[in-house]
C-alpha positions as CSV (number, residue, x, y, z in Angstrom):
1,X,160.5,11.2,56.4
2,X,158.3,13.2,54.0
3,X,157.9,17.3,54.8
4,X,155.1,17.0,57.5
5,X,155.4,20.2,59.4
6,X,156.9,19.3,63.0
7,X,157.9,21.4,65.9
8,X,161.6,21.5,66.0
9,X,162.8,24.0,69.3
10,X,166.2,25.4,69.2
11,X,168.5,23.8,71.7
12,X,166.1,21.3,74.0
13,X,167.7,20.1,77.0
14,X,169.4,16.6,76.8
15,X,168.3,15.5,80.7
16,X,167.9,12.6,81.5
17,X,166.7,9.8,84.2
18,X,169.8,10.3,86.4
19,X,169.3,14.2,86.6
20,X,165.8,13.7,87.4
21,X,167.0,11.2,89.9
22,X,169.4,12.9,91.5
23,X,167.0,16.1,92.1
24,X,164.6,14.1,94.0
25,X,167.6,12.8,96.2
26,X,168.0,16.5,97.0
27,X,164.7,17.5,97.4
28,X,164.5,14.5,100.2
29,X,167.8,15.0,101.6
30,X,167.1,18.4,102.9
31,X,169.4,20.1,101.8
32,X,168.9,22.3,98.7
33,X,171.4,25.3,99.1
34,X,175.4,24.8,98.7
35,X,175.9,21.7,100.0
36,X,177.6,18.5,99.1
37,X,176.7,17.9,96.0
38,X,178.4,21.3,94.7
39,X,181.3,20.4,96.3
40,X,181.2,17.1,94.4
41,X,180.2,19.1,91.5
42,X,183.5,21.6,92.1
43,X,185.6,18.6,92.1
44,X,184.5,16.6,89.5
45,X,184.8,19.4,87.2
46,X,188.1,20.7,88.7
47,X,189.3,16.9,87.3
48,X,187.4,16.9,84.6
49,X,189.3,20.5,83.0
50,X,192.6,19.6,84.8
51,X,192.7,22.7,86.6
52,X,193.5,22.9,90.8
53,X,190.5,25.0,91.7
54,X,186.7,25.3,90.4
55,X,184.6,27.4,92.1
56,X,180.6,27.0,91.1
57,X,178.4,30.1,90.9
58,X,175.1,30.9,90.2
59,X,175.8,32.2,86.7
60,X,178.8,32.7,84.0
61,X,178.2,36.5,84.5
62,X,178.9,36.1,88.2
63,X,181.7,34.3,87.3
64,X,183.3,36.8,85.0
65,X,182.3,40.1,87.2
66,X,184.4,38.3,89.9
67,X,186.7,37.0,87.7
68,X,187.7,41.0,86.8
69,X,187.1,42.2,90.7
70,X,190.0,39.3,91.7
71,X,192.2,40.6,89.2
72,X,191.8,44.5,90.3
73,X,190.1,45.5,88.1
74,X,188.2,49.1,88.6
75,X,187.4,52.3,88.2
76,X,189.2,53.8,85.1
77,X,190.6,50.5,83.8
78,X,190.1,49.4,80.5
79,X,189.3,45.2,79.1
80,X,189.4,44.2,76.1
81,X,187.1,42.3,74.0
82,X,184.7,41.3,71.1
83,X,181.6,42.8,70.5
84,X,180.8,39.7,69.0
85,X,179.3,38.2,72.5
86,X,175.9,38.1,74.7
87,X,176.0,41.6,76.7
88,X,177.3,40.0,80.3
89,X,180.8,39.8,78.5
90,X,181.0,43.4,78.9
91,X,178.6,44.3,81.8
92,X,180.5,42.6,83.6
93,X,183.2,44.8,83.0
94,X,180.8,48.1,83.7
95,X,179.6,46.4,86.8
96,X,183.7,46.5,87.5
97,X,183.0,50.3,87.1
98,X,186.0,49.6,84.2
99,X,185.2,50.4,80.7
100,X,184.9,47.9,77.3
101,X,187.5,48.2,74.6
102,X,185.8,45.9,72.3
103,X,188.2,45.4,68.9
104,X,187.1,43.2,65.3
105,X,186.9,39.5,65.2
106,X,188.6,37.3,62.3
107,X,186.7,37.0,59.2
108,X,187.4,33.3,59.2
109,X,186.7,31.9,63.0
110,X,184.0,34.5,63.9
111,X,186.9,34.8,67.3
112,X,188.4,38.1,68.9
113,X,190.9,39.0,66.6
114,X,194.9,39.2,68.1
115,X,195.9,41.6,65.8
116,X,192.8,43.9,66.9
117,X,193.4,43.0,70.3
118,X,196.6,43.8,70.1
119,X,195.3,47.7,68.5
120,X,192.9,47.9,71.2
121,X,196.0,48.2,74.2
122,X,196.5,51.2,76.4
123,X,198.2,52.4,78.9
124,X,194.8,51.6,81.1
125,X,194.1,48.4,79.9
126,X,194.3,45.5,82.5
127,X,192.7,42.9,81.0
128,X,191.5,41.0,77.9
129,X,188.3,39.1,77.5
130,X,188.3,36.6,74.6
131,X,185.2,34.7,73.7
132,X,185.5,30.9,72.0
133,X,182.6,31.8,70.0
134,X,180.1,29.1,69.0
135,X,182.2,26.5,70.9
136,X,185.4,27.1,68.5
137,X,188.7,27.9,70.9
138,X,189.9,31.7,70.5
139,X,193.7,31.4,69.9
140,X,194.6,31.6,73.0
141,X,198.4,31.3,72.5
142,X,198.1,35.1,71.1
143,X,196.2,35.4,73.6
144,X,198.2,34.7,76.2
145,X,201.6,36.5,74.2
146,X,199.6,39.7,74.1
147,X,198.4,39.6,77.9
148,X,202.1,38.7,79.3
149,X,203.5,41.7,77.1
150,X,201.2,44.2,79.1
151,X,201.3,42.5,81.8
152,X,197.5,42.1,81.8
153,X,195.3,39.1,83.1
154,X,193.8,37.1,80.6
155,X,190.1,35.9,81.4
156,X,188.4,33.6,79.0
157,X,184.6,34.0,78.4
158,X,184.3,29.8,77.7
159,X,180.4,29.5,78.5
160,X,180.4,28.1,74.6
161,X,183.1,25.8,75.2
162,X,183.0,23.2,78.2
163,X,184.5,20.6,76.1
164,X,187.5,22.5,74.1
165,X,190.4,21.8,73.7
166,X,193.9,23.7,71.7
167,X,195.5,21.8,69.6
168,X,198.3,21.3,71.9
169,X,195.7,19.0,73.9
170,X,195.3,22.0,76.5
171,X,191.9,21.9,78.0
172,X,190.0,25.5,77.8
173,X,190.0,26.2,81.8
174,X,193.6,25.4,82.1
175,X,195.0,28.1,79.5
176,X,194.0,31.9,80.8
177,X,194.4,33.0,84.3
178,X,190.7,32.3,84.7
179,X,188.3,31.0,82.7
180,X,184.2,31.3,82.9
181,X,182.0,28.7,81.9
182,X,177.8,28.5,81.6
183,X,175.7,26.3,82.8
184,X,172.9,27.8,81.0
185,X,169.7,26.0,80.0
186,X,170.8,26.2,76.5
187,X,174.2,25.1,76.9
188,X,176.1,21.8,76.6
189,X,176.1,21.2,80.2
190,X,173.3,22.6,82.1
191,X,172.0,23.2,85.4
192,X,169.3,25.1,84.4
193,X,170.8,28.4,85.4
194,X,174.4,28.3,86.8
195,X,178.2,28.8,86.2
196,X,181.6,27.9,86.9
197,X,185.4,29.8,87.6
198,X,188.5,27.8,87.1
199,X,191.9,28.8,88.1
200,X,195.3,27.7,88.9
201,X,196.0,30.5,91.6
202,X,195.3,29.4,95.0
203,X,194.3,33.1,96.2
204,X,192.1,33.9,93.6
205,X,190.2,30.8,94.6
206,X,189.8,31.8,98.1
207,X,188.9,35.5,97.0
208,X,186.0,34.5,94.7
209,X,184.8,31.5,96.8
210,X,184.3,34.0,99.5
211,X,183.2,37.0,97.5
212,X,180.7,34.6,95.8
213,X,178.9,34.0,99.7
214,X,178.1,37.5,100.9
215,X,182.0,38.2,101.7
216,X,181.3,35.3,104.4
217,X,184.3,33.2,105.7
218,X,182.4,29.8,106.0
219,X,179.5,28.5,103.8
220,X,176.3,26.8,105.0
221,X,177.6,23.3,104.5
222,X,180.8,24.5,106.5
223,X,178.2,25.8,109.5
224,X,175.5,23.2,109.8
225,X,176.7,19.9,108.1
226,X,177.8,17.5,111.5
227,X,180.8,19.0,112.8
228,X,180.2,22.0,111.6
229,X,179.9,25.5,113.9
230,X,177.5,28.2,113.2
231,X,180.1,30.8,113.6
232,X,181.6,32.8,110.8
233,X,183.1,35.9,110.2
234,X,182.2,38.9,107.2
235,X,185.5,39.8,105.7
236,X,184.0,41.4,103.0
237,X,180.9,43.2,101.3
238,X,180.5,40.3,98.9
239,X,177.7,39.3,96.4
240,X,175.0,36.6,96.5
241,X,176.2,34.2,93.6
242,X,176.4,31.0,95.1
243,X,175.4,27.8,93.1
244,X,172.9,25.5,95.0
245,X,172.9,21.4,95.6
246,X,169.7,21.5,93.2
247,X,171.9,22.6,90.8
248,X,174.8,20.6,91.1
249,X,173.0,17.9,91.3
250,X,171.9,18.4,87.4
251,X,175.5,19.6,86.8
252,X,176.9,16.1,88.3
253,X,175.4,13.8,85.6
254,X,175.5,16.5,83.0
255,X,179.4,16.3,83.3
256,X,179.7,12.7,83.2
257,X,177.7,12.5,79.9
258,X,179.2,15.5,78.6
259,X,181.8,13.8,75.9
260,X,178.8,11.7,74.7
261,X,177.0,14.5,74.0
262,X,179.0,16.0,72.2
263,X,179.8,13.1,69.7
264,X,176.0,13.5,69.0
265,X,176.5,17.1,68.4
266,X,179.3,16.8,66.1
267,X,176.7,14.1,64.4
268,X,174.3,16.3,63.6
269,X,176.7,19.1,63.0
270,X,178.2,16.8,60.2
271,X,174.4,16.1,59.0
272,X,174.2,20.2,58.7
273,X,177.5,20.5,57.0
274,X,176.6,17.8,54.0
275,X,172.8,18.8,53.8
276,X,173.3,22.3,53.3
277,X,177.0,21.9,51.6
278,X,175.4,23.3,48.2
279,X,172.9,25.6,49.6
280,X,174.2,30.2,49.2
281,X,175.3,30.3,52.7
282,X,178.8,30.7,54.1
283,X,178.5,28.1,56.8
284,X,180.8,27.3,59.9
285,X,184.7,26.9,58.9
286,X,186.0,23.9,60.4
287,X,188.3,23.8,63.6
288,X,191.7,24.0,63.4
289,X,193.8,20.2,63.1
290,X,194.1,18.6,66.5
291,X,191.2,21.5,68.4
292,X,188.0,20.1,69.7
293,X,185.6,22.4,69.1
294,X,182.3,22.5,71.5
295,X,179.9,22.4,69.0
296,X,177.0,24.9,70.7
297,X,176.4,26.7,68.0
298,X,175.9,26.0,64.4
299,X,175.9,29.6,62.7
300,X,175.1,30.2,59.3
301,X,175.6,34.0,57.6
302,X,173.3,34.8,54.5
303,X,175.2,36.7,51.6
304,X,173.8,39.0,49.3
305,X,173.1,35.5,46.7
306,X,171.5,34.0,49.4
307,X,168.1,36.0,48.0
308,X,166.8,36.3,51.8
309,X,167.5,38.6,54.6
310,X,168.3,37.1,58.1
311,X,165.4,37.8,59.8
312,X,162.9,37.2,56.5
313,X,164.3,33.7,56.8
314,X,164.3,33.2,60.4
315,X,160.2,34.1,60.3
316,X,159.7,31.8,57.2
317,X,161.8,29.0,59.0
318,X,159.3,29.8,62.5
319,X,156.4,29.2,59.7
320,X,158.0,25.7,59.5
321,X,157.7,25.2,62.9
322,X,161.5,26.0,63.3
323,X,163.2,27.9,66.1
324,X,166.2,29.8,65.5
325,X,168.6,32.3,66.9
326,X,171.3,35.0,66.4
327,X,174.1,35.0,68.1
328,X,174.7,38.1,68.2
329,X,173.8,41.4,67.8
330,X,176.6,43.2,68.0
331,X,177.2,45.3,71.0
332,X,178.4,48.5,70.2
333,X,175.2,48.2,67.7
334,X,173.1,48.1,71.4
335,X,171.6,51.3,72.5
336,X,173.7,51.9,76.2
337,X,177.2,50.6,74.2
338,X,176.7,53.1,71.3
339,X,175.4,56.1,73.4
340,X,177.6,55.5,76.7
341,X,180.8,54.6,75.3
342,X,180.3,56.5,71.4
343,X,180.5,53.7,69.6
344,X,178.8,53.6,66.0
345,X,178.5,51.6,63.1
346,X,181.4,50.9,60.9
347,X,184.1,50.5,63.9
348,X,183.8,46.7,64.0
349,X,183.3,45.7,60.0
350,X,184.0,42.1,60.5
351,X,181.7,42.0,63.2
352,X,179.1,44.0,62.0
353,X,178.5,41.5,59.1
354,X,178.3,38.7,61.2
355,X,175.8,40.3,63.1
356,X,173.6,41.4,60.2
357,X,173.5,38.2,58.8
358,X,174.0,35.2,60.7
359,X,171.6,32.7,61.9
360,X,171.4,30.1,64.2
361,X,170.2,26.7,63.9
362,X,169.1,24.4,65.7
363,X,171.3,22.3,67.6
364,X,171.1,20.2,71.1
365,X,172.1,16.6,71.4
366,X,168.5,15.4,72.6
367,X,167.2,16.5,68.8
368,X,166.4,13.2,66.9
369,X,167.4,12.4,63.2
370,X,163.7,13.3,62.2
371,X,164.2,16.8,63.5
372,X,167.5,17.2,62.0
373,X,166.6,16.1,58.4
374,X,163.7,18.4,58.5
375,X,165.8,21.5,59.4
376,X,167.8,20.4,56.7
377,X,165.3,20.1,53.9
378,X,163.1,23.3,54.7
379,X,166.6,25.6,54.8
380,X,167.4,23.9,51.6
381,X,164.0,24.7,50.4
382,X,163.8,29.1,51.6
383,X,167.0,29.0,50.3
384,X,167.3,27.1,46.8
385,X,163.7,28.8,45.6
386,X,162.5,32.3,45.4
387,X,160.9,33.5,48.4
388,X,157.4,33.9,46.4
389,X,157.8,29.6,45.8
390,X,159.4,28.7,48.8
């Protein structure tokens, strides 16, 4: 394909017939709310992870603000985590009314750091956040070490990584005490907006599968379905972040296509690894032996010899007809974080750099070869010629 200018968008949906299918089932069914088909969902998931209990919610962030409340955590508490992360990481923890210990991530896997982690206890802290950033698995092992030391919960921020697994063979939703996914429209598996909680406990199940429902005791599918009773009881003052069957029924075909998916991501993340293997970028580093990483993001960070700043390449690449991304901006660099909390520049190095200087490309298993090869060939071209030739 020659350099025709064509629209590439940064991480396009991979729906297909079924989804589209199964929405108009809904739609004619009636029933649009929580229903069966997130209760299908919630099981086929549960399976699909390994793990006794999913619990589907409207969004990761609802997931991981009751993720915290189910663990205690409150007023005066303290969570650790990266600032390396999209904001509802640690809003979630304000909404708690706790406060953010955020500590540096590892210069090599872009990942919370253990050792900082492990600097970042106190006497206060009750739990730590990590985030398998870009789809790669944190070490969760440290993890895990560090959290039954203190005594803390461990809660893993996994909306990047539906399909990971350790190197052990662990699934990610089966190795913290609770683990958050996304069901973003962005992400691997989507249901346009929506989330997911996994956990082996029993009690926290019940707590956030009532919290998520108003603090009610029975659902609408519980009340109305045939054989159901209208009558229920308020045991709490709970929150509105319940997943509906419109959803689920996206999420139920999204899961069973999700491996496939990603063995066309990890296609095109190969492509980006050989076409830009020469090119003055420091590029992904691969997963450890025997991990499976999730492939969301493919995260490039531009040097000093790369002759571009970030964002001076990002608009020349939107020139192209390219859509890109940074993931992230690093929190404590965010106006409430630095003047809330204190936080300034130079706390986080590691982190920092990342966040001055990567980019994200793009990457969704619905983009064709044509895309792909284009990406390819007008990075190579910003980036191996002066910006005046380019």
């Amino acid at each position: 394909m020659a350099n025709t200018p064509i629209d590439v968008r940064f991480a396009p949906p991979a729906i297909g017939t079924r989804e589209i299918a199964e929405v108009v089932a809904t739609l004619e069914s009636g029933w649009l709310s929580t229903g069966p088909r997130v209760h299908q969902f919630e099981e086929a998931f549960a399976r699909y992870v390994g793990v006794p209990h999913a619990i589907a919610l409207n969004s990761c962030t609802a997931g991981l603000h009751l993720s915290l409340l189910a663990a205690g955590v409150g007023p005066g508490d303290e969570v650790v985590t990266t600032p390396l992360t999209f904001c509802a990481t640690a809003n979630t923890v304000v909404h708690a009314g706790a406060i953010p210990r955020f500590a540096d991530v590892d210069p090599v896997t872009w990942n919370l750091s253990p050792a900082r982690a492990a600097e970042a206890v106190t006497a206060r802290t009750r739990a730590i956040i990590p985030v398998h950033y870009a789809g790669r698995p944190a070490d969760v092992p440290a993890f895990r070490a560090l959290a039954g030391q203190h005594q803390l919960t461990l809660i893993e921020d996994a909306a990047h990584c539906v399909e990971g697994r350790l190197a052990d063979g662990r699934k990610i939703g089966t190795t913290a005490d609770l683990t958050c996914f996304s069901f973003y429209a962005t992400k691997n598996l989507t249901t346009g907006e929506g989330g997911m909680v996994t956990t082996a406990s029993d009690e926290w199940a019940s707590w956030i599968r009532t919290a998520s429902l108003h603090g009610m005791s029975r659902d609408g599918w519980a009340r109305y379905a045939r054989g159901g009773s209208p009558h229920y009881d308020v045991v709490m003052p709970g929150f509105k972040y319940n997943m509906m069957d419109l959803q689920a029924a996206i999420g139920l075909h999204q899961l069973s296509g999700l491996e496939e998916r990603l063995r066309r991501r990890e296609a095109i993340w190969r492509m980006y690894d050989e076409g830009l293997q020469d090119v003055p970028v420091i590029r992904p580093a691969p997963a450890a032996p025997g991990e499976v990483h999730g492939r969301h993001l493919y995260t490039i960070l531009l040097g000093v010899d790369a002759g571009w700043r970030r964002d001076e390449l990002a608009d020349a690449l939107r020139v192209d007809g390219i859509a890109t991304s940074v993931h992230f901006r690093a929190l404590h660099l965010h106006a409430y974080y630095r003047d809330r909390f204190g936080l300034t520049r130079g706390m986080y190095p590691v982190a920092e750099r990342i966040s001055d200087t990567t980019l994200s490309l793009p990457l969704s298993a619905a983009m064709t070869d044509d895309e792909v090869e284009y990406t390819i060939r007008r990075v190579r071209c910003r980036l191996l010629r002066l910006r005046g030739a380019a």
